[in-house]
C-alpha positions as CSV (number, residue, x, y, z in Angstrom):
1,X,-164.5,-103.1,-82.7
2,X,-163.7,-106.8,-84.2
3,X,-160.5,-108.5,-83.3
4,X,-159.2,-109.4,-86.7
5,X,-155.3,-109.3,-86.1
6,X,-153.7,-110.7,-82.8
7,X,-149.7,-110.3,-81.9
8,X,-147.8,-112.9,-80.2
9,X,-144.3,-111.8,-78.9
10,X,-142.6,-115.3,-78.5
11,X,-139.2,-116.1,-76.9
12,X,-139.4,-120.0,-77.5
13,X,-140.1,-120.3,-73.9
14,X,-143.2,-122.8,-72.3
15,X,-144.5,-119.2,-71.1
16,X,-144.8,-118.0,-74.6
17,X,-146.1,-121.2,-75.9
18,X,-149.0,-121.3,-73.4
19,X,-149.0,-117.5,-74.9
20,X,-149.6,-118.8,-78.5
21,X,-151.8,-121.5,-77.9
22,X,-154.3,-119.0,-76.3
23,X,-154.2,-116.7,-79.5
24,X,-154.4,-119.8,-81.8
25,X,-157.6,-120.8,-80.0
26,X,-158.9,-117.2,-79.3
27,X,-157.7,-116.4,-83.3
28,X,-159.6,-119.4,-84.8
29,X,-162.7,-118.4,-83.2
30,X,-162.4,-114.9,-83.7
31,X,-161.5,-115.2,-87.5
32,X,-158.6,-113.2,-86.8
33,X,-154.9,-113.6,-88.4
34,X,-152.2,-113.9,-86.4
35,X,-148.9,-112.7,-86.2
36,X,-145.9,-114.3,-84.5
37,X,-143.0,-112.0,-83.6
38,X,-139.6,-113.0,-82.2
39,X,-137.0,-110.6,-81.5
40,X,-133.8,-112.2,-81.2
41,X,-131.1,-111.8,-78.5
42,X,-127.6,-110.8,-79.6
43,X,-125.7,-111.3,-76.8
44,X,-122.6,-108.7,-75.9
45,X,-119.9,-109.6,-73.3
46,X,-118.5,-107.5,-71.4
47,X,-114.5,-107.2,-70.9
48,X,-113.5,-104.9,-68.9
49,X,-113.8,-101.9,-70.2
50,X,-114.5,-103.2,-73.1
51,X,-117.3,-104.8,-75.0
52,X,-117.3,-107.8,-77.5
53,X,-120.7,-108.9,-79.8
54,X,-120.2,-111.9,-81.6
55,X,-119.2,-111.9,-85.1
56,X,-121.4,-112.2,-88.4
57,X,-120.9,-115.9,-88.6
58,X,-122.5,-116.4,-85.1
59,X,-125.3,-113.5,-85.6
60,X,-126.2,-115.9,-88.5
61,X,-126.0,-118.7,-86.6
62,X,-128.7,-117.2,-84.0
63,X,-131.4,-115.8,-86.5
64,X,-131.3,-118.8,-88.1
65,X,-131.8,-120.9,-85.5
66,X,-134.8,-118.4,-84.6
67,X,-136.1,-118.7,-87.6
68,X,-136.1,-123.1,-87.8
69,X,-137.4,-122.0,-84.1
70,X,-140.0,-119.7,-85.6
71,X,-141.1,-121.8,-88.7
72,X,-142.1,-124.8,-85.8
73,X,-143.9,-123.1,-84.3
74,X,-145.7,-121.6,-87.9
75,X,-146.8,-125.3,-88.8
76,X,-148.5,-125.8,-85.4
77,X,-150.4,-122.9,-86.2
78,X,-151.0,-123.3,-89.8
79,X,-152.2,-127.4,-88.5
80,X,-154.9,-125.2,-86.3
81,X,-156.2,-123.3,-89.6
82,X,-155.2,-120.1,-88.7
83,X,-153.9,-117.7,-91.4
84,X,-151.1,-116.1,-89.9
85,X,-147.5,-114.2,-90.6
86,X,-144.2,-114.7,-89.2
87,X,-141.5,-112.1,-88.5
88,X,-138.1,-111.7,-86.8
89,X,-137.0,-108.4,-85.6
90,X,-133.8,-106.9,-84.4
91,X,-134.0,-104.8,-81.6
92,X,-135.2,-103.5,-78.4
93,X,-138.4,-105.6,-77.8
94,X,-140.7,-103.8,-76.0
95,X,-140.2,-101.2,-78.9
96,X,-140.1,-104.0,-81.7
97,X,-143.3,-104.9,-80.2
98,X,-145.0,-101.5,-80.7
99,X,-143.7,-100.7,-83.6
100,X,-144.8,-103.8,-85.6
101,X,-148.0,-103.8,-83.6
102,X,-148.8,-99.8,-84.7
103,X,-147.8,-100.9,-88.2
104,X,-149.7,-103.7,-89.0
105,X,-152.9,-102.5,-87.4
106,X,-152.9,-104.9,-84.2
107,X,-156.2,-105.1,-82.4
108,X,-155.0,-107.5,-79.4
109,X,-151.0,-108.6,-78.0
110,X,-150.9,-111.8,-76.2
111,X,-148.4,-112.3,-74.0
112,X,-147.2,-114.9,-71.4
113,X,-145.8,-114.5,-67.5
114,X,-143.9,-116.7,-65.2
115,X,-146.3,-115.5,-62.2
116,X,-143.5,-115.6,-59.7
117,X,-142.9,-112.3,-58.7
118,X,-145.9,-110.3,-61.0
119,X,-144.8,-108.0,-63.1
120,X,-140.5,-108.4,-62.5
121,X,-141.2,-112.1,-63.9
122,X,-143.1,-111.4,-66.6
123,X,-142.2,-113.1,-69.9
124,X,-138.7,-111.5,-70.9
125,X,-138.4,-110.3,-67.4
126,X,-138.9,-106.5,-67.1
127,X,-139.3,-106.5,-70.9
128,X,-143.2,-107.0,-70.6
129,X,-143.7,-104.7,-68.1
130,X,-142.0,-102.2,-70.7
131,X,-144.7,-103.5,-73.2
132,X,-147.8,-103.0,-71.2
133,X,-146.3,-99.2,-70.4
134,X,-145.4,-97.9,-73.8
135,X,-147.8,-100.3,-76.4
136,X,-151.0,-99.1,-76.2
137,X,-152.5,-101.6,-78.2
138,X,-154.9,-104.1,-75.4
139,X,-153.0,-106.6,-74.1
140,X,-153.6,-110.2,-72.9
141,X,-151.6,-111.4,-69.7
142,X,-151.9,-115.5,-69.8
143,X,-150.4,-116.6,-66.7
144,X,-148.9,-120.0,-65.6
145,X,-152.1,-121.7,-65.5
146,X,-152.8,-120.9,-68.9
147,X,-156.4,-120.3,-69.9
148,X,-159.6,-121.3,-71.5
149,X,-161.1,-119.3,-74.1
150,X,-163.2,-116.5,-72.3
151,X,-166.6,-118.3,-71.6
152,X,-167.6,-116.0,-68.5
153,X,-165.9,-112.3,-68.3
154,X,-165.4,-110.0,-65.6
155,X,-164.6,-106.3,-65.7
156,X,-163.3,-103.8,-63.2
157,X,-165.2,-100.7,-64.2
158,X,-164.8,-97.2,-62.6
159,X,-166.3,-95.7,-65.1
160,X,-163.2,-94.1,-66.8
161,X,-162.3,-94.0,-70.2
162,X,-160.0,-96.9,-69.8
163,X,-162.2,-98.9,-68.4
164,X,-165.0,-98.4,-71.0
165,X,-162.1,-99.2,-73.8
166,X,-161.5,-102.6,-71.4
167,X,-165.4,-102.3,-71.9
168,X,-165.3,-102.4,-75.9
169,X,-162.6,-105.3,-76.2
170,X,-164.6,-107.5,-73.7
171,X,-167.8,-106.7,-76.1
172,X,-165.6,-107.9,-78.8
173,X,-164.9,-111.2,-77.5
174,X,-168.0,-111.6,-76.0
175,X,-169.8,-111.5,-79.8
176,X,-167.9,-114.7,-80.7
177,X,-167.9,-116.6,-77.1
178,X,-171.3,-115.0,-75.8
179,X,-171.2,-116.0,-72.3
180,X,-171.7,-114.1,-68.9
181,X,-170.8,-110.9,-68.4
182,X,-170.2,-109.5,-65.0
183,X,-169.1,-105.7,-64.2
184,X,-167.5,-105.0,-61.3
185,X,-167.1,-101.6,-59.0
186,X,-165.0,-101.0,-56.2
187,X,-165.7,-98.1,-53.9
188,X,-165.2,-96.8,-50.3
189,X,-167.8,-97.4,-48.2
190,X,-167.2,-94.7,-45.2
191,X,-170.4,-96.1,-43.1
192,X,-169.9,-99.5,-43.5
193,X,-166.0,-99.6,-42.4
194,X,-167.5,-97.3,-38.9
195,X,-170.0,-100.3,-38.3
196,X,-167.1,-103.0,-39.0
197,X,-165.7,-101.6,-35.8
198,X,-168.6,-101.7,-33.8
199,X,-169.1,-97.8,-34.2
200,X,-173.2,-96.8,-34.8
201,X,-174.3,-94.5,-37.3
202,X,-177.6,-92.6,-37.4
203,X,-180.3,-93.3,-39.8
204,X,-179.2,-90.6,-41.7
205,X,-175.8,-91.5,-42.1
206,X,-177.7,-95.2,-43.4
207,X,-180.1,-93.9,-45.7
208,X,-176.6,-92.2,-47.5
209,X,-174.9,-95.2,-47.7
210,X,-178.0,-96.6,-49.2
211,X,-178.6,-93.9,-51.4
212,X,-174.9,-94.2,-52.4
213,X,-175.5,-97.9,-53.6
214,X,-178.3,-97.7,-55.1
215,X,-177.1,-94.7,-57.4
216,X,-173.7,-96.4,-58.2
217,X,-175.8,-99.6,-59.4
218,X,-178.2,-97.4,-61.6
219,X,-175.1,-96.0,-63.3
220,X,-173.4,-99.1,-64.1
221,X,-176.8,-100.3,-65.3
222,X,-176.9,-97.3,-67.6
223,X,-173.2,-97.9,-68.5
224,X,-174.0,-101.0,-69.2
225,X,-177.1,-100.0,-71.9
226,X,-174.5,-97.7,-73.5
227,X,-171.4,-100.2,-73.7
228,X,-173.5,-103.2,-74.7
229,X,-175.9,-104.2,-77.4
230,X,-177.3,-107.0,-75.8
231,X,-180.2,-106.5,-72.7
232,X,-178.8,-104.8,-70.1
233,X,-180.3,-107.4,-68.0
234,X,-178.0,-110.1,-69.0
235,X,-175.3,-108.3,-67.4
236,X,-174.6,-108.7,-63.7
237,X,-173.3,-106.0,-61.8
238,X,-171.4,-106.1,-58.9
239,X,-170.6,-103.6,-55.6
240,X,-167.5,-104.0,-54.2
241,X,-165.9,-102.4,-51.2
242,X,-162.4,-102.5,-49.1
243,X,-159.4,-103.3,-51.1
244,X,-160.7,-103.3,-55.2
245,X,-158.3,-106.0,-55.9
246,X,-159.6,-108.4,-53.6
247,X,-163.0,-107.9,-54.8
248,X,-162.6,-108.5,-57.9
249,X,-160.9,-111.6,-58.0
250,X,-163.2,-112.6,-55.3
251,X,-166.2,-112.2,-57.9
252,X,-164.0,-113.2,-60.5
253,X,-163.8,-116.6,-58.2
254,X,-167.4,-116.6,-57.3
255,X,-168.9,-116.3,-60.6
256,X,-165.9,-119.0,-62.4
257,X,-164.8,-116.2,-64.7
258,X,-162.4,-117.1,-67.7
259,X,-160.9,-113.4,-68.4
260,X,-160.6,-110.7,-66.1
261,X,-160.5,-107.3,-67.9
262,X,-159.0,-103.6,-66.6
263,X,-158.3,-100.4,-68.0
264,X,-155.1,-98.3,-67.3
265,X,-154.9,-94.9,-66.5
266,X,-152.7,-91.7,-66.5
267,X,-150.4,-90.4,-69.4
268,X,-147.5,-93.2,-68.9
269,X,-150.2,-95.7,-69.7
270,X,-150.1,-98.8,-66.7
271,X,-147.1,-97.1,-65.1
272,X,-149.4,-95.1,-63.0
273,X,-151.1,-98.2,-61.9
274,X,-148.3,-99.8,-61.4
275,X,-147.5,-97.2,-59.0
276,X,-150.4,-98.7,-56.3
277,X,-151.7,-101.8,-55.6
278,X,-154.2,-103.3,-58.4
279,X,-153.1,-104.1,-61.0
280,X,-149.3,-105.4,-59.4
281,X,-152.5,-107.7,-57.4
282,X,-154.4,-108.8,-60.3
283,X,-151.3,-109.5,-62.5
284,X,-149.3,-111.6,-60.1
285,X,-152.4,-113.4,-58.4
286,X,-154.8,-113.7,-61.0
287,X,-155.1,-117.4,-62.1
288,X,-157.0,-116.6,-65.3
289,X,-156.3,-114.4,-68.3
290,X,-156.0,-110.7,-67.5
291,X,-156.9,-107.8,-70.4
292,X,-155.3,-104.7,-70.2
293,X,-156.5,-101.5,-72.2
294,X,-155.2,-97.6,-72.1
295,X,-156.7,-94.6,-72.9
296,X,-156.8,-93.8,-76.5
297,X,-156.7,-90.2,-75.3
């Protein structure tokens, strides 16, 4: 795939900025045009029993303050020589969002978080964490730290069609920013957490485990032939055992990556995941860019 149109959700917000600075950076050098989205906020007040929305004059008054809003932020982009839209949508966002992304052919969404709480502080509060669960286009998390184009990527690979989408977008970027690659597999290792606690296993039991390591590196080696046109060689793989979130942002630490990319599973998309531990882990204590990909299927 080539990453020829990027989607930026903004709310105004320093979060979003740092959120359209990254796609400015990561559009120029990717050739890519870039959309910039804002779906305004109509505010409604409740009395009582009743409800009051403001009137035309002051619905007015708020999209076109979004749009002088909206065309600032255009001129930065247009300064960067980036070819790029700009659009303002009424709505429900997270569904603005995947609508406009499935109509103009997105290939990436940026988005922005506060990193307070994870996911519950994401940029437009739970709104994001709608976005990553119902658009199923791959998603960029930039967290508070911001972050540097992706000179050195890591990716959490368990060999599920997810992750070998995470795998395709990361080829992507890496044919314009051609820097290290490093894939990354978490599994349980039964043996090794009897020896932790002092417990002895037979030489049986050891040449398994071995066997088990050796086998899972020969398969992301061959993964890694299949995903990737360049030597396989180039890319470093990595074992990981105990808790996969911790291991991954361990190597990501180690190894000074600059994205860290994941696929989602199950039918409701990242909800699943959301469910355990991961990717809550890597989205609230990451301190680099996060991709996120779903299963076409």
């Amino acid at each position: 795939m080539q990453i020829n149109q990027i989607l930026v959700p903004t709310d105004f917000s320093e979060n979003a900025q740092r959120a359209v600075s990254y796609a400015v950076e990561l559009a120029k050098q990717c050739s890519a045009k870039l959309h910039l989205l804002h779906t305004p906020v109509i505010p409604t007040y409740l009395l009582m029993d009743l409800s009051y929305s403001p009137g035309p004059e002051a619905v007015t008054r708020i999209l076109n303050e979004s749009q002088d809003a909206l065309d600032e932020q255009a001129k930065v982009i247009a300064a960067a020589g980036v070819e790029h839209f700009t659009a303002i949508r009424e709505g429900t966002v997270h569904e603005v969002i995947r609508d406009y992304a499935k109509e103009h052919d997105v290939d990436l969404v940026i988005v922005g978080t506060h990193g307070r709480t994870g996911v519950s502080k994401l940029m437009y509060g739970s709104v994001t964490e709608r976005v990553i669960k119902t658009v199923h286009t791959p998603i960029i998390v930039v967290p508070p730290q911001g972050g540097v184009m992706p000179s050195s990527i890591v990716m959490s690979f368990d060999f599920s069609a997810p992750a070998k989408r995470a795998a395709e977008v990361a080829r992507a970027i890496h044919g314009v920013f051609h820097g290290p690659l490093h894939m990354v597999h978490s599994y349980l290792d039964v043996w090794g957490e009897y020896t932790d606690r002092g417990a002895v296993v037979g030489e049986a039991a050891e040449k398994r485990r071995e066997a088990l390591h050796l086998g899972l590196e020969e398969m992301l080696q061959t993964e890694a032939k299949e995903l990737f046109s360049i030597d396989a060689q180039a890319i470093q793989t990595h074992l990981v055992t105990g808790d996969p979130a911790e291991g991954i942002l361990r190597v990501a630490d180690d190894v000074g990556a600059t994205l860290i990319c994941a696929g989602t599973t199950g039918k409701s998309g990242i909800e699943r995941l959301l469910i355990g531990s991961v990717a809550r882990r890597l989205l609230h204590d990451s301190k680099v860019p996060l991709l996120l990909t779903h299963d076409d299927g």
